[in-house]
N, C-alpha and C positions, 0 to 999 in steps of 0.2 A: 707231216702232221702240223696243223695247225694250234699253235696255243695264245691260252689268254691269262689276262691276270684280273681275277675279279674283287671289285672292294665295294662291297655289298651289307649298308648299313640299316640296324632294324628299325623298326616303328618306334616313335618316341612314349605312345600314348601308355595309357596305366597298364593295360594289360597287353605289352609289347611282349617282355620279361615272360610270363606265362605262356604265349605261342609260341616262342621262342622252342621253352621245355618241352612243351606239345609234340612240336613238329620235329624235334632235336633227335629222337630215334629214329626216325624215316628216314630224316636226311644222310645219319651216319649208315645207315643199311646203303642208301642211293651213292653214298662216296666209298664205301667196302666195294662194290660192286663196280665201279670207277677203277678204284687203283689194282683187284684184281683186270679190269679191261685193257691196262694202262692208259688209261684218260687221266689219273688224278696223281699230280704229280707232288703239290703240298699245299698246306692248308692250316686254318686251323680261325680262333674266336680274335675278334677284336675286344679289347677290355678297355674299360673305363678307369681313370684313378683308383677307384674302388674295387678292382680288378673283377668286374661284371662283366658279362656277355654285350654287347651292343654292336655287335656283326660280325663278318666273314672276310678274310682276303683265302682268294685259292688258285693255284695256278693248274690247269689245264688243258688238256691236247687231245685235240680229232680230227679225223680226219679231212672232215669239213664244216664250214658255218652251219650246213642243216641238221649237220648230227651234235652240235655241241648246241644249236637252238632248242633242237628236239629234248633234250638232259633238261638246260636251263628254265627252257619253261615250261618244265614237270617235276623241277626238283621241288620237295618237299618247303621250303623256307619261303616259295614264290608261293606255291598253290594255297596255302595255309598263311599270308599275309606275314609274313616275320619280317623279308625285307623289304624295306622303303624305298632308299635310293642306293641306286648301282651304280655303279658304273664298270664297263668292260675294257681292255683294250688289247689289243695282239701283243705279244709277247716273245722273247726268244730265251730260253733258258742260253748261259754259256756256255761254250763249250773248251774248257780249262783243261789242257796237256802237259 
């Protein structure tokens, strides 16, 4: 399995915050649906000072780049404008004995 780690920041504008909530149940049904798959191994919000929502780090594994493209650019948070700037990059969870 290939994995990743995503750190995927939202739109800054006024009603960032509002898409955010929008799309915030979709994308939790689309990551349900992950970790029963075992694709979604953790995750969760990036917070501001203010302990506000303003993105996502999430680690990830598939089988391959087509099938973890295929999630990514249908997950809920892209299709619906939440996130701005991503960034992706391969990953190796440890493995600790």
């Amino acid at each position: 399995m290939k994995q990743y780690v995503i750190y995927a920041f939202d739109a800054t504008d006024e009603n960032a915050l509002n898409r955010r909530m929008a799309a915030r149940p979709l994308h939790l049904e689309t990551v349900k649906q992950l970790k029963q798959n075992g694709n979604f191994l953790i995750g969760g919000a990036i917070l501001n000072s203010s302990e506000q929502m303003i993105g996502s780090t999430m680690i990830v594994q598939f089988e391959d780049e087509a099938s973890f493209q295929d999630w990514f650019s249908n997950d809920p948070y892209n299709t619906m404008g939440v996130w701005e700037k991503v960034e992706i990059n391969p990953f190796r969870v440890a493995t600790i004995e």
